[in-house]
N, C-alpha and C positions, 0 to 999 in steps of 0.2 A: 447658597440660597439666600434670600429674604437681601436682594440687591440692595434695594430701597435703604434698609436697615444699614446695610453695609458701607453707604454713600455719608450716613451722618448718625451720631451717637449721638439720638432723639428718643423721643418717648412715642410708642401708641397713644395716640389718642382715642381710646376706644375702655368700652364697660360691658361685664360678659354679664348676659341673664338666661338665665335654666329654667325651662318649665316641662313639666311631665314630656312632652311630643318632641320637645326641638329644642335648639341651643340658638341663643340671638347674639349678636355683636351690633354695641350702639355704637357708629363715629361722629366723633362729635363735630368735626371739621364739615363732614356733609347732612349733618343734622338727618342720620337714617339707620335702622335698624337691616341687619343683613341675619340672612339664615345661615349659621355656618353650622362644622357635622362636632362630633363629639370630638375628636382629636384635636382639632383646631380651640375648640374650648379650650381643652388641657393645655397646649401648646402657646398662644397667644398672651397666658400671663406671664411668660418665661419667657419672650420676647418683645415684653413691653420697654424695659427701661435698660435693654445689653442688645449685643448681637448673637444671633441664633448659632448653636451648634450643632449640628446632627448630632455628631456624638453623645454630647453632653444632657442632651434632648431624649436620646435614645437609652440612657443610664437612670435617666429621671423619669421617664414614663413606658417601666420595664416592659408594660402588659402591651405595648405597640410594638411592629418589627422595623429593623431599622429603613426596608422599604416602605412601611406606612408612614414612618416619620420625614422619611425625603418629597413622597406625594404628597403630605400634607405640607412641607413645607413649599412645595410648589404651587399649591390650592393658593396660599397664601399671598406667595410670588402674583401669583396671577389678577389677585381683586387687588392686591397695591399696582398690578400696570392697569386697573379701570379707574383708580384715582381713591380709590377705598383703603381706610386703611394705615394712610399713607401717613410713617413719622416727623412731628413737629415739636416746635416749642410750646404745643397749646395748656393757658394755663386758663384757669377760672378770675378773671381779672375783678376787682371790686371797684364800679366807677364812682364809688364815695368815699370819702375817709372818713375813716373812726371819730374824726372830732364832729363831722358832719355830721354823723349818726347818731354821735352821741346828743349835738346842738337841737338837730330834730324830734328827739324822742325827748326832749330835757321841754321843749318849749313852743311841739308844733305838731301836736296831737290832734286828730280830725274825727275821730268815732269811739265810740264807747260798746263793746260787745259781751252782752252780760247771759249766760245761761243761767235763767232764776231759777228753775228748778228741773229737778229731773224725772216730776211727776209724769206720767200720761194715761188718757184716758181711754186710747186705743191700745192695739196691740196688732201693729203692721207686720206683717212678714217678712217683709226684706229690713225690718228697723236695724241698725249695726249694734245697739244698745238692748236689743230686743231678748237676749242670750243665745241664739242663733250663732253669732260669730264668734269663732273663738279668739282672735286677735283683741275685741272688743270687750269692755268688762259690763254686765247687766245695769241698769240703772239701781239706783241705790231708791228711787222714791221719795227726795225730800227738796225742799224749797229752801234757798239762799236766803241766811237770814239778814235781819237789817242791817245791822253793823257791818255785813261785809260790804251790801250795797251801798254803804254810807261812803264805807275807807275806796270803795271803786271809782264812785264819783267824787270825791276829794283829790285822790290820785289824778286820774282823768282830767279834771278842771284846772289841777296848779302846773298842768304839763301842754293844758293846751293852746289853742291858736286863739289867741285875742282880737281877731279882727275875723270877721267871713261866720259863716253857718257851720255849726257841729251836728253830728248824729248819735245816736244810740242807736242799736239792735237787739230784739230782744228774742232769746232763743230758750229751747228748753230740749226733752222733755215737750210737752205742751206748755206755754208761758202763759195763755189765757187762764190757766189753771191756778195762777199766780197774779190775777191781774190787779189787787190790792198792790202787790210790790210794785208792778208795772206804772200803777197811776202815780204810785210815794215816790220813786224816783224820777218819774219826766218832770214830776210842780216839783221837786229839789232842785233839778239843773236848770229848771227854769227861771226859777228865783233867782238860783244865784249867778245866773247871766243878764237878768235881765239890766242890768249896769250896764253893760258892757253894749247893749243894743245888738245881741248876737242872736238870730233865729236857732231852731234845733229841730232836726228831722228824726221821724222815730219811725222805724220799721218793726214792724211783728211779726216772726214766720208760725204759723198756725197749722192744725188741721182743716182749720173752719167749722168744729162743729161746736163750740162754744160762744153762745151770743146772747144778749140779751139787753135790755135798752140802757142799763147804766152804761155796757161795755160798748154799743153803740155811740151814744153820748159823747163820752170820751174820746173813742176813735176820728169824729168830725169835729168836735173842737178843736184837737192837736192835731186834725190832716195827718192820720197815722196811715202809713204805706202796710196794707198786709198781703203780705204773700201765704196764697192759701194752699193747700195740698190738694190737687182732685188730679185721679189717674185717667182720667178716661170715660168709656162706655161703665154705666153702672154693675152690670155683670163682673167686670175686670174690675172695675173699684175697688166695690163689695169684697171680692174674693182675696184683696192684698190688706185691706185697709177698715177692717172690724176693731167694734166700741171689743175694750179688754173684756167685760163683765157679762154681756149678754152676747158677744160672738155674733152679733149682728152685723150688719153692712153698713157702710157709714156718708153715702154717696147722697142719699134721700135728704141725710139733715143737714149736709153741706150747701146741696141746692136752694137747699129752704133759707139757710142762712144767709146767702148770696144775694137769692130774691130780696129778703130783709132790709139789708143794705141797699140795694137798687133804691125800694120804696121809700125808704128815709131820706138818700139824698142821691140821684142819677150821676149830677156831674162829681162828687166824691168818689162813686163806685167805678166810674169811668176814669178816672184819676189819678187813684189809691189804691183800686184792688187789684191784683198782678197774684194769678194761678202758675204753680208750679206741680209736672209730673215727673213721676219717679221712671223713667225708661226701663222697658223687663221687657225681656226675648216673649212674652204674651202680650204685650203693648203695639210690639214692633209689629205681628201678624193681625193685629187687629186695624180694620181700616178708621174705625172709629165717623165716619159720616153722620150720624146719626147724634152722635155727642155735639159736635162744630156745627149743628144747626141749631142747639139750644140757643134760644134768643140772646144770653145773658154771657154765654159761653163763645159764642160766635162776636158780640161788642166786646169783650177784652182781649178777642183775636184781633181783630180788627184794632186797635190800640197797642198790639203786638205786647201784650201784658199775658201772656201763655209761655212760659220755659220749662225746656225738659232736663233733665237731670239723669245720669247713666245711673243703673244699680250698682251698689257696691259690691262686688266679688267676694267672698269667703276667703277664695286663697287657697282653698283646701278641697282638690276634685271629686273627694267623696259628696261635695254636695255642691259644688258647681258644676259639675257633669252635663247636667241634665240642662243648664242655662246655658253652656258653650255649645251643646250638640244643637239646638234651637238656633243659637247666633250662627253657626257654619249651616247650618240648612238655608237659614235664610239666606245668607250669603252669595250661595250657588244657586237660588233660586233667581236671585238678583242680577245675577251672572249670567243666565240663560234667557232673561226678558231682554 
């Protein structure tokens, strides 16, 4: 059995993945995930880098009989004759050398991405730092202090590109929360470029519910890019994306702050401002019409400044159950239009 195999002492190029329902095999040759059954799991890593033996096959995975070990190796036979499967010399090639990498990172650095604190003022549901997930550890609640932003952007600046525009990013937590740091470190790098005649882009990813005319001020003298958080229809907002302390909904003062912005400067907000949703299996059923007519909402579509963003999964079906039964429903609904 396993011909293929038998023609040249090569390697599978293939990665086995397990989840609660079913067993996948990725090739990497055809860039595709295949359904295969449990035996083929067991089987398949024992046949990656030798040629297959019934027997020895049948000694190693006692709990199969030696006819389940022949079908299955015919199963196998068979997606290596659809082109699946099929062994090579495939390796993970690196199209740069180490000195390259080295050269580049020593001297050709283009952004700065700094999480200044791990404060927030909400408390999202699906947040991965939210203690929800247990792969994720809870935020801790506190702000970067100076010195380390100081040793960031020293690092950062003796490393980077001396000719062309740099960036910063400023993540958190909420970073608005933090926005004394935010202003200390844009006039530092900007100072200390300003030799060099090098501009500097600064993005803020926000919730958008912190604002106020210093932080406005700011935002339009340094052309700051925010990317704001709003999910949708205020209902579905509301219901993901509550202030921590009063459990309230957070969608009303986002809008307001959006408005805000418009009134202070139209072509900045037309510009600079660029919405991001978080995608939830209650998102996807929702038609949301009524949202994508908002005046304000509807000009940043229109500039194609609206991206979505998938939820991050648990990992764990005790509590993603309930999001995957949602995504296959809709699925087959989708299926049947």
């Amino acid at each position: 059995m396993c011909s293929t195999l038998d023609r040249q002492a090569q390697a599978l190029p293939v990665e086995l993945y397990k989840t609660q329902n079913a067993y996948y095999a990725f090739d990497y040759n055809q860039v595709n995930f295949l359904e295969i059954n449990e035996i083929l799991y067991k089987i398949i890593p024992l046949c990656k880098q030798k040629k297959p033996d019934a027997g020895l096959l049948a000694e190693k995975l006692p709990e199969y009989s030696p006819g389940e070990i022949q079908e299955a190796l015919q199963d196998l036979q068979d997606i290596q004759n659809e082109g699946f499967l099929v062994p090579n010399d495939f390796q993970r090639a690196n199209p740069y050398s180490i000195d390259f990498i080295k050269k580049h990172l020593d001297n050709n650095l283009y952004g700065l991405f700094l999480n200044i604190t791990t404060k927030c003022n909400l408390s999202c549901s699906y947040c991965v730092f939210g203690g929800e997930y247990d792969n994720h550890t809870p935020l801790e609640h506190e702000e970067m202090p100076w010195e380390t932003a100081r040793k960031a952007i020293d690092f950062f600046l003796q490393r980077a590109m001396k000719e062309g525009g740099l960036r910063v990013d400023f993540f958190g937590g909420e970073p608005l929360m933090s926005f004394s740091l935010i202003e200390r470190v844009v006039r530092t790098i900007k100072e200390k470029i300003s030799p060099r005649n090098q501009d500097l882009f600064v993005s803020i990813s926000t919730n958008g519910t912190i604002l106020n005319d210093k932080i406005l001020d700011f935002l339009t003298e340094h052309n700051v890019t925010m990317q704001i958080s709003v999910d949708g229809e205020k209902a579905l907002h509301d219901s993901k994306r509550k202030f921590k302390n009063s459990r309230t909904g957070s969608f009303d003062t986002v809008m307001k702050n959006l408005e805000k912005i418009y009134q202070r400067d139209p072509q900045y907000f037309a510009t600079h401002v660029k919405l991001k949703a978080v995608l939830t299996s209650e998102s996807m059923e929702t038609e949301g019409a009524e949202f994508f007519q908002l005046p304000l909402i509807r000009l940043l579509e229109q500039q194609k400044h609206f991206n979505m963003i998938n939820q991050s999964p648990h990992y764990n079906m005790a509590k993603d159950g309930d999001y995957f039964d949602r995504i296959r429903k809709l699925g087959e609904e989708l299926l049947e239009r």
